[in-house]
C-alpha positions in Angstrom: 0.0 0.0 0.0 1.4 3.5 -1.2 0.8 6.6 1.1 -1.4 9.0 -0.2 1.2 12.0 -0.6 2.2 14.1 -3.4 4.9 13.0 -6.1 6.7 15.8 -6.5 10.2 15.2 -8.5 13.1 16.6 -6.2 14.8 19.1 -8.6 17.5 21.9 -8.2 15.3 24.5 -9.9 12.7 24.5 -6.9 15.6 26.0 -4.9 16.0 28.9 -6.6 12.4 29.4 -7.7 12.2 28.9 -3.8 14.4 31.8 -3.1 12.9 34.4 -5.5 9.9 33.5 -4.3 9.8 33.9 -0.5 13.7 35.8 0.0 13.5 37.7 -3.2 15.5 40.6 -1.9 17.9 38.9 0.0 21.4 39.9 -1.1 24.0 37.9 -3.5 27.3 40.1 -3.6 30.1 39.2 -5.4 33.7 40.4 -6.1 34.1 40.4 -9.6 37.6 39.1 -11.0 37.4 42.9 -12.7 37.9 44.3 -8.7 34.2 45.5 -8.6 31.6 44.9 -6.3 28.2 43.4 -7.3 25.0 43.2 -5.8 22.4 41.7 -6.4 19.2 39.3 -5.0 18.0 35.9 -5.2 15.7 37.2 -7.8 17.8 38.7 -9.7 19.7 35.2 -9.4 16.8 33.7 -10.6 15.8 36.1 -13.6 19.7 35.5 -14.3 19.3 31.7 -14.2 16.0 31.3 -16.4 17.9 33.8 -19.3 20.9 31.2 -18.6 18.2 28.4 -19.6 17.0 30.2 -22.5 20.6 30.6 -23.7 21.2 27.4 -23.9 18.4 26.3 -26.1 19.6 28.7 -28.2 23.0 27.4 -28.4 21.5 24.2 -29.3 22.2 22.6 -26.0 19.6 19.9 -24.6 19.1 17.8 -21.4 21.9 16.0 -20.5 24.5 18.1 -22.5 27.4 19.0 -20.1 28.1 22.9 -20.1 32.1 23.6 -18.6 32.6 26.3 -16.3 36.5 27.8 -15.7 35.2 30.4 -13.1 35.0 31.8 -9.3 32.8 32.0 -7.0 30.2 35.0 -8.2 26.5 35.6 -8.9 27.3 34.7 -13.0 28.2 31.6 -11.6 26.0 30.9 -9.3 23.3 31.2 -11.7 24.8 28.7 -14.1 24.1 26.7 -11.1 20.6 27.1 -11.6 20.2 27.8 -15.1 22.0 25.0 -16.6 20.8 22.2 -14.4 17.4 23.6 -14.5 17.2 23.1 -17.5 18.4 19.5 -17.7 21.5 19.6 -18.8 24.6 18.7 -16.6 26.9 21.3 -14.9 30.3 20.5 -15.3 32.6 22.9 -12.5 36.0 23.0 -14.1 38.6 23.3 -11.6 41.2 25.9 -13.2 44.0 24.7 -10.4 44.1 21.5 -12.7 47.2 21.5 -14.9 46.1 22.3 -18.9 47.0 18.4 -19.8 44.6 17.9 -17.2 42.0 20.1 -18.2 42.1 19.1 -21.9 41.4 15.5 -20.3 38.3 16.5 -18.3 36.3 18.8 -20.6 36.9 16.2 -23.6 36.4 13.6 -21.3 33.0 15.0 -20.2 32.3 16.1 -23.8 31.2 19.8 -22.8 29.6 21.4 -25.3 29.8 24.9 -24.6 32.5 26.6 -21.8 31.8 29.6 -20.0 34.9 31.4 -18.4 35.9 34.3 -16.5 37.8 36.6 -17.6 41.2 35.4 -15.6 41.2 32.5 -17.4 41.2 34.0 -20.9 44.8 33.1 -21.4 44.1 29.3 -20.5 41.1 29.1 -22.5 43.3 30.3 -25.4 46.1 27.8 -25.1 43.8 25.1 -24.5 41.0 25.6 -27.1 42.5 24.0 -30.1 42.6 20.8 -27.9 39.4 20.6 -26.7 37.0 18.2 -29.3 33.6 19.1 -28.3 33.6 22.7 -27.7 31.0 24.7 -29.6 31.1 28.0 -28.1 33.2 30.1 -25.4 31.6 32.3 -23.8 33.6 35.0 -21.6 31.3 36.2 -18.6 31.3 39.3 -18.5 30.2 42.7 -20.3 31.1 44.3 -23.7 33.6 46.7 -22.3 36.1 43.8 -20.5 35.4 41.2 -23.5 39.2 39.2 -23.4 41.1 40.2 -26.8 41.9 36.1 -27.4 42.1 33.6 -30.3 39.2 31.4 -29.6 36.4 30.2 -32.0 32.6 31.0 -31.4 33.9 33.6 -28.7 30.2 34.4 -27.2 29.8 37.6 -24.4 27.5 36.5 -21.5 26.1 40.0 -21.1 25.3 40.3 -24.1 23.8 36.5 -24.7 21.9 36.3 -21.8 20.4 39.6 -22.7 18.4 38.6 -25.4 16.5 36.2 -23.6 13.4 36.8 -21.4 13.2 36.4 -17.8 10.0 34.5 -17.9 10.7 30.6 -18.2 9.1 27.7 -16.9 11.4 25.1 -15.6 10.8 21.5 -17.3 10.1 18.9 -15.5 12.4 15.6 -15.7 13.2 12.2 -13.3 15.1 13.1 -10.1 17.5 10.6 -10.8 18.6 12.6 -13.8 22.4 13.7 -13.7 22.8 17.7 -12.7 26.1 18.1 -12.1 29.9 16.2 -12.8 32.7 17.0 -10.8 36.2 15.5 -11.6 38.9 14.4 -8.3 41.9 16.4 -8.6 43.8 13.4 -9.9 46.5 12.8 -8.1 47.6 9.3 -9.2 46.0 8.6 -12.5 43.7 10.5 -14.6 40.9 13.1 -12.8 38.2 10.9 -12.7 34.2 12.2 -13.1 31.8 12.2 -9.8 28.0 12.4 -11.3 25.8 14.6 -8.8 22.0 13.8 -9.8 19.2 16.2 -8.2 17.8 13.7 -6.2 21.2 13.4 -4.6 22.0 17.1 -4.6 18.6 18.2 -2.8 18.5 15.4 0.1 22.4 16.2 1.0 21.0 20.1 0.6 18.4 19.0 3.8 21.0 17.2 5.7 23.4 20.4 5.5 20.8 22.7 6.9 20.1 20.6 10.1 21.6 22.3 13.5 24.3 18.8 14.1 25.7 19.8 10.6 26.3 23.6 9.5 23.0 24.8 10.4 22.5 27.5 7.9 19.2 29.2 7.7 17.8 32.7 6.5 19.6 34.7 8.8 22.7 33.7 8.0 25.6 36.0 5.9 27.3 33.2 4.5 31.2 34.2 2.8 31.7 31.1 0.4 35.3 30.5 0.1 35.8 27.0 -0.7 35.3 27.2 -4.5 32.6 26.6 -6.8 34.7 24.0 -8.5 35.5 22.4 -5.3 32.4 19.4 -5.2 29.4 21.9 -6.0 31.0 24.5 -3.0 30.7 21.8 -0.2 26.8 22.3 -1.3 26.2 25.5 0.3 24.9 27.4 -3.2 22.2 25.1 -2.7 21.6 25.4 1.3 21.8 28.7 0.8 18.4 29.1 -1.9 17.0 26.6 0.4 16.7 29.2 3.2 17.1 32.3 1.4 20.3 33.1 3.4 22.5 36.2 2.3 25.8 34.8 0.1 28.9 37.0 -0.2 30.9 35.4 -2.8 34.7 36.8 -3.1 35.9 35.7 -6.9 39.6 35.7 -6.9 40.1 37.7 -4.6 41.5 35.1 -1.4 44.0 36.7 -0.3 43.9 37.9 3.9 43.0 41.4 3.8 40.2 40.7 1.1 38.7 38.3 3.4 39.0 40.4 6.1 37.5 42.8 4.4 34.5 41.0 3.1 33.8 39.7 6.8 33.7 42.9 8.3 32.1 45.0 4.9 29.1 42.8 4.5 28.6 41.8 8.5 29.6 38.2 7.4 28.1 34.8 10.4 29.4 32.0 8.9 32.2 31.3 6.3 33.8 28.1 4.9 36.7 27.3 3.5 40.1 25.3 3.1 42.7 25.8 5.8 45.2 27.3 3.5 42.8 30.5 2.9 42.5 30.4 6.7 46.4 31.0 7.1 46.1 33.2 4.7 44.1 35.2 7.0 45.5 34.9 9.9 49.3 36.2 8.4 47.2 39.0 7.3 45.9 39.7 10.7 49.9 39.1 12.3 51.0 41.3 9.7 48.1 44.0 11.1 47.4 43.1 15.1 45.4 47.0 15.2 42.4 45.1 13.5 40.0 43.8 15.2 38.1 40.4 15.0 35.9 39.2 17.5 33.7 42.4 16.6 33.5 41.1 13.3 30.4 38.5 14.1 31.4 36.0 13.0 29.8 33.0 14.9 30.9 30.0 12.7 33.5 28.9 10.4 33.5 25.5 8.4 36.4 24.0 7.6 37.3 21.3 5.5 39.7 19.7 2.9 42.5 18.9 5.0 42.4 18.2 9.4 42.0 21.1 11.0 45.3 22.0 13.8 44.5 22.8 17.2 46.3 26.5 16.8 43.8 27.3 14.0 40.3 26.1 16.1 41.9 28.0 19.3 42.9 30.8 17.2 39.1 31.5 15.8 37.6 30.8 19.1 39.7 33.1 21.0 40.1 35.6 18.4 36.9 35.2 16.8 34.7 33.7 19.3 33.4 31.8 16.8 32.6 28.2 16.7 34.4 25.9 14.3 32.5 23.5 12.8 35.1 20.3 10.8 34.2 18.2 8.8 34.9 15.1 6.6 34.1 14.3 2.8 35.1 13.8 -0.8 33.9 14.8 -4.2 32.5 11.3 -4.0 30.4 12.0 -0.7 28.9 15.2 -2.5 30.7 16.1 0.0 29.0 15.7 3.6 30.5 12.6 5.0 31.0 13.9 9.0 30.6 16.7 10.8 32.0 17.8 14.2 29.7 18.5 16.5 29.3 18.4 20.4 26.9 16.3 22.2 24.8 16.9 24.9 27.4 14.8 27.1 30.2 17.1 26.9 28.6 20.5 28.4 30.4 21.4 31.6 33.8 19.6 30.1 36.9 21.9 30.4 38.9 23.1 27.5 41.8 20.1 27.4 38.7 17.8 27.8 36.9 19.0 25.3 40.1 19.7 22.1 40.2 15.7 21.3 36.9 15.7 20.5 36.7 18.9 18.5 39.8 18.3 16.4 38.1 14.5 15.3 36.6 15.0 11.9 33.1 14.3 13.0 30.4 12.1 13.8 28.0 10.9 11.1 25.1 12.4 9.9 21.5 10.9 8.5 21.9 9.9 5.4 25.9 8.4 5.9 26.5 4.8 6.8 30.0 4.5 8.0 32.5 1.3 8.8 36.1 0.7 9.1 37.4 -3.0 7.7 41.0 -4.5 7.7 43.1 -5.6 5.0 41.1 -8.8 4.4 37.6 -6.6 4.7 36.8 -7.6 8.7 34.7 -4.9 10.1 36.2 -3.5 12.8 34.7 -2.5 15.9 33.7 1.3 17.2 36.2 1.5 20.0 38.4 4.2 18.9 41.3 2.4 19.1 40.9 -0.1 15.7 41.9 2.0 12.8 41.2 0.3 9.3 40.2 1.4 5.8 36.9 3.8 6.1 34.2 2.5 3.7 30.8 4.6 3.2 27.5 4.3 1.4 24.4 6.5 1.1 22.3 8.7 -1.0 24.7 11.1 -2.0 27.5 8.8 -2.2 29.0 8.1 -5.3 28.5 4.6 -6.9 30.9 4.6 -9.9 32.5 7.3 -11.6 31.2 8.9 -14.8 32.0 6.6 -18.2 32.7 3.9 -15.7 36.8 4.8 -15.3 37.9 2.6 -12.6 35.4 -0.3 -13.0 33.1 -1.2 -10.0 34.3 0.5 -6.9 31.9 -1.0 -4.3 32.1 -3.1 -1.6 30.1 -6.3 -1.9 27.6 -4.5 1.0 27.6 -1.3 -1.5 29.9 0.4 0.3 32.6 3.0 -1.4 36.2 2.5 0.0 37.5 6.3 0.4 41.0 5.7 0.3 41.0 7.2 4.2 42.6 5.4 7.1 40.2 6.3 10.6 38.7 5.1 13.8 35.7 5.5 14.7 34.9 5.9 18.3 32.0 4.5 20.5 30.2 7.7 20.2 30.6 7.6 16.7 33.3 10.2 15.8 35.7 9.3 13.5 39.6 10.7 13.4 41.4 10.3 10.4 44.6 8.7 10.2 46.0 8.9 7.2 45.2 8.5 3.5 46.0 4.8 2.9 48.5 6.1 0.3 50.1 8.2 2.9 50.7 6.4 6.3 53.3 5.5 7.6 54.7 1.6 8.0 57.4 1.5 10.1 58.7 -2.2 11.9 55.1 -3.7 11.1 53.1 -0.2 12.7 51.9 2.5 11.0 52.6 5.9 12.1 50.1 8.5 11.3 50.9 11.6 9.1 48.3 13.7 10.2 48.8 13.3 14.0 52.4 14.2 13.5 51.9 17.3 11.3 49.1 18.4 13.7 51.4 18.6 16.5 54.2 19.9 14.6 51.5 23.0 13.8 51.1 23.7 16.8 53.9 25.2 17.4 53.5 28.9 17.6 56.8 29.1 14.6 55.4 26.8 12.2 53.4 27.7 9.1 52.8 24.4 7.6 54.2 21.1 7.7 53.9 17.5 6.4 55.4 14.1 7.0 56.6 11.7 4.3 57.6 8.4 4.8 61.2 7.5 3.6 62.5 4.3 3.0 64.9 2.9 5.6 66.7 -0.9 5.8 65.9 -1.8 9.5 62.2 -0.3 9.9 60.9 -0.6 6.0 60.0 3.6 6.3 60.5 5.9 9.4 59.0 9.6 9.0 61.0 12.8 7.7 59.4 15.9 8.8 59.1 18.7 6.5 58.5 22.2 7.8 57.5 26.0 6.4 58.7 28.5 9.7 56.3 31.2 10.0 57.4 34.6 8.5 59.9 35.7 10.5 60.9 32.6 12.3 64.5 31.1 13.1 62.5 28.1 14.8 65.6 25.1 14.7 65.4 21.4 14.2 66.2 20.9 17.7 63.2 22.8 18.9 60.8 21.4 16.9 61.9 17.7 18.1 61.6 18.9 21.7 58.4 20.3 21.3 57.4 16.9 19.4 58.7 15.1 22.2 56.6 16.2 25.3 53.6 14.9 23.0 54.1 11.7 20.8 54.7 8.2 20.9 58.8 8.4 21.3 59.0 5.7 17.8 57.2 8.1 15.8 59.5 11.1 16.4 60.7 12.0 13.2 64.4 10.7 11.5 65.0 14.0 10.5 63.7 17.6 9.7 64.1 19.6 6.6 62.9 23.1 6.3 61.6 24.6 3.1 59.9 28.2 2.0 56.9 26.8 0.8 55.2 23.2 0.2 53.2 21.7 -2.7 49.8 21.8 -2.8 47.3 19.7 -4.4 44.7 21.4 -6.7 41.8 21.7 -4.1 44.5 22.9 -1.5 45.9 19.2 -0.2 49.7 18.7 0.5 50.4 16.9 -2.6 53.0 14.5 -1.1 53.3 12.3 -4.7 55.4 15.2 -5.3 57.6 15.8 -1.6 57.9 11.4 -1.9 59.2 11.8 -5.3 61.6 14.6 -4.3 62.8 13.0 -1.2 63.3 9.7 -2.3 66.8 9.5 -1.8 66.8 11.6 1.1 69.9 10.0 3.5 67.8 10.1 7.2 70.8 10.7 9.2 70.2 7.7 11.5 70.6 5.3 9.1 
């Protein structure tokens, strides 16, 4: 017997029809990669998006046709959100990090039939268009006046495309299974490989990220999007943010610290979210100017992600901030919710020292997640926080192959996805990474994590950035080199780093040795990209050998 409810398809478009509707003049502002600032409203989003829709008919594009995007975070963009997955065809978020060979791979790969760019990327839309197969159109977003002066064929200006098309459109309506968006890993080892969002997926993960035990955004939030458009849909938030008509400052190119800083304090800014390498970026800025001030600010939240977050960064926003910093784990895969930090009723009244482990674990699961850690031979492991084994994950918004099927079946044989993640999982169910299974540590039959031992090295108050490699040694099989960025200024010494290791890790998994560089690699989404520190240390001589 079938309940006697209302089938209504689950599509993106009733977000932003949504938003126009009941938040109309909420704002959207944007940096523009031109320096400007925009403003506009989530109806002016939506009039933007149905033109968008329009456009592409016009163009000859039709449901599920992928249309590329090489572009920031702005209101041109987020309407291509809207517009192009309204319509039915398939959003595909370019990350312009990517190297070109890269780049040439994903947009033939995905067969885009039209690109939209912003205007930064002119030069790299120039050097790559010869290569790329499918290509009908490129359209630069932005007006007449700022049109790049580039080499490309079918050069189209979104000002001037959109328009000629009406605001008036009525959104079609299609199977909620239907893909909406693709979103390509950074491809690290191997070829970037396609992650195929479909609206069903994209608008139950959009109800799980507005709950209060995720990032609990609702209309009277001011929400600064930092973490990239390209970065797995923007953790989601474009979405969340329709949902409840919240106010979205988007900053374009423009990351650097005193940009951010200015954004938070111009536009009254409550909740941000981004990597933790825009975070440092930040907080240099704020060194580099200790007159400003920040708790004023507002802000009350800040969701990080991307990489674990160190204890000096969560201290440094809740005591300079007073904000609340809310972690959490995913993957382009996991759309990207996988778990979020949050405390439970249990831990009011704990202290401070009580309380850091469980704030700087990734997160406990949310509805929608099911979680388990196996062993090499694919034995679950139990909850106990001490067990650490492959993570494996399944759910609604978790990805069950990747787009053209690259990589073959990638389920478990209980339709689970293996992340690639080494974690525990405690009895309260909060899991702590500890390491990419690519990047841990086996030393004399253990394994030593990577990301507890660049943690603590962080937390040092002279240390920028580090990260841990394993290097191959004839006794232990690998033992850890420790690789270290000093903060500006710093004269921080080998010595002092081991002693401040020392007084708070395992004695064994004290680095062999410590090198200190200006800067390390990153990956395209802002990773330590340690393919490239293993391949440039590989015959480092650890001086205990």
């Amino acid at each position: 017997m079938h309940g006697l409810m209302q089938d209504r398809p689950l599509l993106i478009s009733s977000l932003i029809e949504h938003a126009a509707t009941f938040h109309p003049d909420t704002e959207i502002v944007s940096r523009l990669p031109e320096g400007t600032v925009h403003r506009t409203h989530w109806r002016g989003v939506r009039d933007l998006s149905r033109q968008i829709a329009q456009a592409l008919q016009a163009l000859g594009i039709r449901q599920g046709d992928r249309v590329g995007t090489l572009a920031w975070n702005s209101y041109r963009h987020l309407a291509l959100y809207y517009g192009v997955s309204g319509s039915g065809a398939v959003l595909h978020t370019v990350n312009p990090r990517l190297f070109p060979e890269q780049i040439d791979y994903i947009v033939n790969h995905a067969e885009d039939q039209v690109l939209f760019f912003d205007t930064t990327f002119a030069p790299l839309v120039q050097q790559i268009a010869p290569r790329l197969k499918t290509v009908k159109a490129f359209i630069a977003m932005t007006d007449r006046a700022h049109m790049p002066d580039i080499d490309v064929p079918n050069l189209l200006c979104f000002e001037e495309l959109v328009a000629a098309q009406s605001t008036e459109y009525t959104w079609p309506e299609f199977d909620e299974k239907n893909a909406s968006s693709l979103c390509y890993t950074s491809g690290t080892t191997g070829n970037p490989k396609g992650v195929l969002y479909s609206h069903r997926s994209t608008l139950l993960h959009t109800l799980m990220e507005l709950a209060p035990d995720t990032f609990g955004i609702s209309s009277a939030e001011t929400l600064l999007l930092i973490v990239p458009m390209f970065h797995a849909n923007a953790w989601g938030a474009p979405y969340a943010a329709a949902m409840v008509g919240a106010k979205l400052v988007l900053p374009g190119p423009h990351l650097d610290g005193e940009s951010v800083y200015n954004l938070m304090r111009d536009e009254k800014v409550t909740f941000s979210q981004g990597v933790p390498t825009v975070w440092m970026m930040l907080f240099q800025y704020l060194d580099a100017h200790p007159e400003l001030p920040t708790r004023s600010l507002g802000v009350k939240r800040v969701g990080i992600g991307g990489a674990a977050v160190a204890r000096g960064m969560l201290e440094r926003f809740e005591n300079d901030f007073g904000a609340e910093v809310v972690q959490g784990w995913g993957m382009t895969e996991t759309s990207p919710i996988g778990v979020i930090s949050k405390l439970l009723p249990k831990h009011q009244g704990l202290d401070k020292e009580a309380l850091m482990p469980v704030k700087l674990k990734q997160g406990r699961g949310v509805w929608g997640v099911d979680l388990k850690i196996v062993d090499a031979d694919g034995k679950t492991l139990p909850w106990d926080g001490v067990a650490f084994g492959h993570l494996h994950v399944r759910g609604p918004w978790i990805a069950s192959g990747y787009f053209r099927s690259e990589g073959g079946a990638v389920l478990d044989e209980e339709g689970y996805f293996p992340t690639g993640d080494v974690a525990t999982i405690d009895p309260d169910g909060y899991l702590q990474l500890v390491d990419r299974a690519k990047d841990v540590i086996k030393s004399g039959g253990e394994w030593i994590s990577s990301i507890d031992l660049e943690n603590t090295t962080n937390s040092h108050p002279e240390v920028a950035e580090s990260a841990v490699i394993g290097v191959a040694h004839p006794k232990w099989q690998e033992r850890p080199l420790l690789i270290v960025v000093r903060r500006s200024g710093s004269t921080v010494d080998r010595d002092a780093i081991m002693k401040h290791l020392e007084a708070r890790i395992a004695k064994w998994w004290l680095p062999d040795d410590v090198v200190f560089v200006d800067s390390l690699p990153h990956t395209a989404t802002g990773k330590l990209l340690k393919t490239k520190l293993r391949e440039q240390y590989r015959g480092h001589a650890l001086p205990t050998i």
